[in-house]
C-alpha positions, 0 to 999 in steps of 0.5 A: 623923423629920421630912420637908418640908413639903407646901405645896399643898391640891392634894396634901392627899389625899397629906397625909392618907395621911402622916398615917393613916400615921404620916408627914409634919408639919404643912403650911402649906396656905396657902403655893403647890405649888413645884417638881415632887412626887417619892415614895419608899416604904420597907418600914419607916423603923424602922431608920437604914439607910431614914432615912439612904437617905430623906435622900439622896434628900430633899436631892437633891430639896429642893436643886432646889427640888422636894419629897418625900412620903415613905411607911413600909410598916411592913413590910405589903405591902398598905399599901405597895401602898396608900400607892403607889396612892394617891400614884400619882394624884398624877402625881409625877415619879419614884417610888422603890420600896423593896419590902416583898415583892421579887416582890410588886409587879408589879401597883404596878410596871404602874400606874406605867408605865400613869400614866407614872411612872418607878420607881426602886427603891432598897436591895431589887431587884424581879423584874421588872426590866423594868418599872423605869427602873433599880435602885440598890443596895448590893453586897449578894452581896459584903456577905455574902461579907465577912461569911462571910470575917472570920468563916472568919478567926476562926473556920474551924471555926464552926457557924452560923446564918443569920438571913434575911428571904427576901421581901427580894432585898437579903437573898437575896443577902447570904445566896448571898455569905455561902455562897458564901464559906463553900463555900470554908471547908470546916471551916465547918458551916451549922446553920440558916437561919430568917427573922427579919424584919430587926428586932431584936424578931423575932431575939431570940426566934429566936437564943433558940430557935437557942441552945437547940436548937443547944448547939454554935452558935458564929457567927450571920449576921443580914442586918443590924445591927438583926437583930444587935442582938437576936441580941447581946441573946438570947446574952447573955441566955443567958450565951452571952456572947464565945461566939457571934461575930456578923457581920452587913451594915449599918454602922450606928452602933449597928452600930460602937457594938456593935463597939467594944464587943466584941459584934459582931465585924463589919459590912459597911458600907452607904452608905444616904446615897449610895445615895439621892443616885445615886436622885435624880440618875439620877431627874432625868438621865431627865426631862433626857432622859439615858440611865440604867444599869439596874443600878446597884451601890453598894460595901460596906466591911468594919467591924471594931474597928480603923475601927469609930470612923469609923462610929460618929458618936462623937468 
């Protein structure tokens, strides 16, 4: 993943943070700060969705003229609390917020208010809304309820499992829209719900362990399509192969690649691009002095095999 570069020796204490972070390039030190510095702080930038939402908004910014450190909490709130701190001294124009721990960072949340810097929160909504200019996000309750409705039409008599990352909002509401839906499907029976991270390393091992001790499983929702992925790997693994129907939420291309070949029966599509872009502007429309809607959702779409193609980013 490459990100802009940081032009100016007076940001070269962020330059450092990006690169004990695993972030950034190298910056031409030589050439002078241009345009306002604007952040962003992702809970990982190890799945498509965040590179995607990071390049909305770096087009947004680099297309005034401005700039963008980008930051990867690698999934650790402490780091992010850290990375953000930091950047914080900063006095970027905006921050935008992507929180590891939903409820984790009110304390990140006051420092930027105390230093007068607006927060944007992009994909995963916080608890303490207050505290934030506005919130950008995914219909993620409906994501989950398309999810649970393509599932209920193949299979109305499913015994599921959820696979949930429960420190995330984006994903305690996909998880509420999924039963939500399946409260109207009564044929439906929920097994198990266990966290798994969002990441396709930690559900393989947790699909593996649902299969063994579940023989009449025959659905898996993970929140997302890497979660899915390793839920497609341990059921093939398992010879459990066109026998366990797997709906997630992400509309990734890997996501469509998998549909497309019969694995993955569904994806409730996200738009990480456009949800970056809207970020940005609301970013820019509260520095012109506009007003800015607090609440903001962005509509999901449904991914099945007949439009999977249109996702997939193959010809």
């Amino acid at each position: 993943m490459k990100f802009p570069p940081l032009l100016a020796a007076a940001f070269a204490p962020v330059f450092a943070m990006l690169l004990l972070s695993g972030c950034g390039r190298p910056a031409d030190t030589a050439a002078p700060a241009k345009g306002k510095l604007f952040a962003v702080s992702f809970q990982t930038l190890n799945n498509p969705f965040f590179v995607e939402l990071n390049e909305g908004i770096r087009k947004a910014v680099e297309s005034r003229g401005d700039r963008l450190v980008t930051l990867d909490a690698q999934f650790n709130s402490l780091k992010q609390k850290g990375d953000v701190a930091d950047v914080l001294q900063q006095k970027p124009a905006a921050l935008f917020l992507n929180p590891v721990n939903w409820e984790g960072v009110k304390g990140t949340l006051l420092d930027a208010r105390r230093l007068g810097v607006p927060v944007i929160v992009v994909d995963a909504p916080v608890s303490d809304p207050e505290l934030v200019l506005c919130q950008v996000a995914s219909d993620n309750v409906e994501a989950g309820r398309l999810a649970c409705e393509a599932l209920a039409a193949l299979k109305p008599n499913a015994r599921v499992a959820i696979l949930h990352y429960s420190v995330n909002k984006a994903c305690i509401d996909r998880v509420d829209g999924f039963k939500a839906e399946m409260a109207r499907h009564p044929g439906m029976k929920l097994l198990d719900t266990q966290d798994a991270k969002g990441t396709t390393e930690a559900a393989r091992p947790v699909m593996r362990d649902l299969l063994g001790r579940f023989p009449e499983l025959d659905a898996v929702f993970p929140i997302n399509d890497p979660g899915a992925i390793g839920c497609i790997s341990a059921i093939e693994s398992a010879g459990k192969a066109g026998q366990v129907t797997v709906v997630t939420v992400d509309g990734s291309q890997e996501g469509a690649r998998a549909i497309l070949a019969g694995k993955l029966h569904s994806t409730s599509a996200q738009f990480p691009k456009q949800i970056g872009r809207i970020a940005a502007e609301k970013a820019y429309d509260h520095l012109a002095g506009k007003p800015v809607d607090k609440d903001i959702k962005v509509p999901v779409k449904l991914v099945r095999r007949e439009n999977a193609a249109e996702f997939s980013g193959t010809p």
